[in-house]
C-alpha positions in Angstrom: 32.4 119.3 162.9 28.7 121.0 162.7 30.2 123.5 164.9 32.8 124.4 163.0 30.6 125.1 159.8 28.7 127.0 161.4 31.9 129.2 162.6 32.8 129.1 158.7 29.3 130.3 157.9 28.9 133.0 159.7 32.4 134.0 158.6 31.4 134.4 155.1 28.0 136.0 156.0 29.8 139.0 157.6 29.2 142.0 155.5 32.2 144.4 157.0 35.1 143.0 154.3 37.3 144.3 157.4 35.5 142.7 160.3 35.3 139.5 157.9 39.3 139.4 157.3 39.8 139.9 161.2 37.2 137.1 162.5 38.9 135.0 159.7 42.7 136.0 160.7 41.6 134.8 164.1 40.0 131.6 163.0 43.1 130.5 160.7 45.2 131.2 164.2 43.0 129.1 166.5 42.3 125.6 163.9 46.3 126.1 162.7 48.6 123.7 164.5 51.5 124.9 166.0 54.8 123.2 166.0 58.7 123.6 166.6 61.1 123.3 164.1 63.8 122.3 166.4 62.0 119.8 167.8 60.7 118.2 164.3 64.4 118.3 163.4 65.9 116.5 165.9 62.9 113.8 165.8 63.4 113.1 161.6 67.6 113.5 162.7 66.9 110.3 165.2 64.4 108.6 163.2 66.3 108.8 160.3 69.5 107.7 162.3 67.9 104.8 163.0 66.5 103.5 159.9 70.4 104.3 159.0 72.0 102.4 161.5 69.2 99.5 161.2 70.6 99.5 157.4 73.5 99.4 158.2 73.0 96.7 160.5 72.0 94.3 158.0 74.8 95.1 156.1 77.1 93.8 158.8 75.4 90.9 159.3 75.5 90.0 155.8 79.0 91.3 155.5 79.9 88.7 158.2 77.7 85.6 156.7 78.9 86.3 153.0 82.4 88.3 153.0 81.4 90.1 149.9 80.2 93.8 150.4 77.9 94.7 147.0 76.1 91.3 147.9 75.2 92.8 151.9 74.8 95.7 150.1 72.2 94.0 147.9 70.6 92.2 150.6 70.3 94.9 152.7 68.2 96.7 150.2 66.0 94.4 149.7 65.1 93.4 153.3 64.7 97.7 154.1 62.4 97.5 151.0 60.7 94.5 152.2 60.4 96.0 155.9 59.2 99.3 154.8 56.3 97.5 152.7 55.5 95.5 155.6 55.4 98.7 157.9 53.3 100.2 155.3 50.9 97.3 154.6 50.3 97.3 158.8 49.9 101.2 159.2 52.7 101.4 161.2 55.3 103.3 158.7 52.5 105.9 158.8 52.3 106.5 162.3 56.3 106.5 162.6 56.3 109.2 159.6 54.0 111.4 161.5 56.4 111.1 164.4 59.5 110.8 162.6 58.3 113.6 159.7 61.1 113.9 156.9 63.5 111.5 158.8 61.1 108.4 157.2 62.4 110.1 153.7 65.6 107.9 154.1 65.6 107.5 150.3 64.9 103.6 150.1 62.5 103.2 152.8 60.9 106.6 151.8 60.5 105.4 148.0 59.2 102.3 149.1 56.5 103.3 151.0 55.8 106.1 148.3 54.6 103.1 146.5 53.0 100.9 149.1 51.2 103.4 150.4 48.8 104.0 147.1 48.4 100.2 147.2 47.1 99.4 150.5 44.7 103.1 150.3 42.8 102.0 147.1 43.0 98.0 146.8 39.4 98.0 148.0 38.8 99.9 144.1 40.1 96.3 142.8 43.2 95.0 140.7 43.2 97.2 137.5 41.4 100.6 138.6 42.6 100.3 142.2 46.5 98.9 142.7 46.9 99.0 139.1 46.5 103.1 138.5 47.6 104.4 141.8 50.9 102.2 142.5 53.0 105.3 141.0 51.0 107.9 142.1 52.8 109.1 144.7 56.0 107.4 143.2 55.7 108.2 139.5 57.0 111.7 139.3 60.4 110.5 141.2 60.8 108.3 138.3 60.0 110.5 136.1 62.1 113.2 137.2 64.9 111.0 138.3 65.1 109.2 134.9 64.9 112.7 133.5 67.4 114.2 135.4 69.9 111.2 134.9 69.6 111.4 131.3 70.2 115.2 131.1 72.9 114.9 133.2 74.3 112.1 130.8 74.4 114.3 128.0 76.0 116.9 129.7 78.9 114.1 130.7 79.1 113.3 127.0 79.3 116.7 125.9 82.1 118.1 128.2 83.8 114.6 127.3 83.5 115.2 123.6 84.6 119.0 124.7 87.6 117.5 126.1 86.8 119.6 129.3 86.2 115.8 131.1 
């Protein structure tokens, strides 16, 4: 780390704006990380696969104990909710996000680490200041915007209806 402020330092301290651009070009080449896109899309393609077919999983199974679909459905939910928490709470949705990248977006496991997450970083800050004003941190501006959006779109819906155009 002391090294690398050092590098930064004598970055900046360069007088040639030319030489200074070039040693920093060359430093923003060596400390980026490279990566391949094909390969980070066919990880979050089977990561997300699997959270799919783990959903859908539990669907069955409550599909077969119950015989009524929107109550799997229902169930299902809530133990993918429950599991991502868990995951999150033990720092292992983390690590399988790093792996997995946008295929841990799966939108109900996603969203509910999104809020988990804030939770279990700043509970050591207590109840109110801690949990209390970062829950929706990370979460907030999905409902916000999602609320948003549905309303909007409602009023389109009503308009084109009262249009007749619907």
């Amino acid at each position: 780390m002391e090294k690398q402020k050092n590098k930064i330092s004598d970055l900046v301290r360069e007088k040639n704006t030319n030489i200074r651009n070039e040693n920093y070009k060359q430093y923003v080449e060596q400390v980026t990380p490279s990566f391949s896109t094909v390969k980070n899309c066919v990880k979050a393609y089977v990561v997300g696969g699997v959270i799919c077919v783990i959903g859908q999983m539990f669907t069955n199974f409550f599909l077969a104990r119950s015989g009524d679909i929107e109550g799997a459905k229902a169930y299902t939910t809530v133990v993918l909710v429950f599991l991502s928490i868990l995951l999150t709470g033990l720092g292992l949705y983390q690590k399988l996000a790093k792996f997995g990248g946008a295929g841990t977006l799966v939108p109900i496991t996603g969203f509910a680490n999104s809020v988990a997450a804030p939770v279990v970083e700043y509970k050591k800050e207590g109840q109110v200041f801690g949990i209390g004003c970062k829950v929706f941190t990370i979460a907030g501006p999905v409902i916000l915007y999602g609320i948003f959006s549905s309303w909007l779109l409602g009023l389109i819906y009503y308009i084109l209806k009262q249009v007749g155009l619907v």
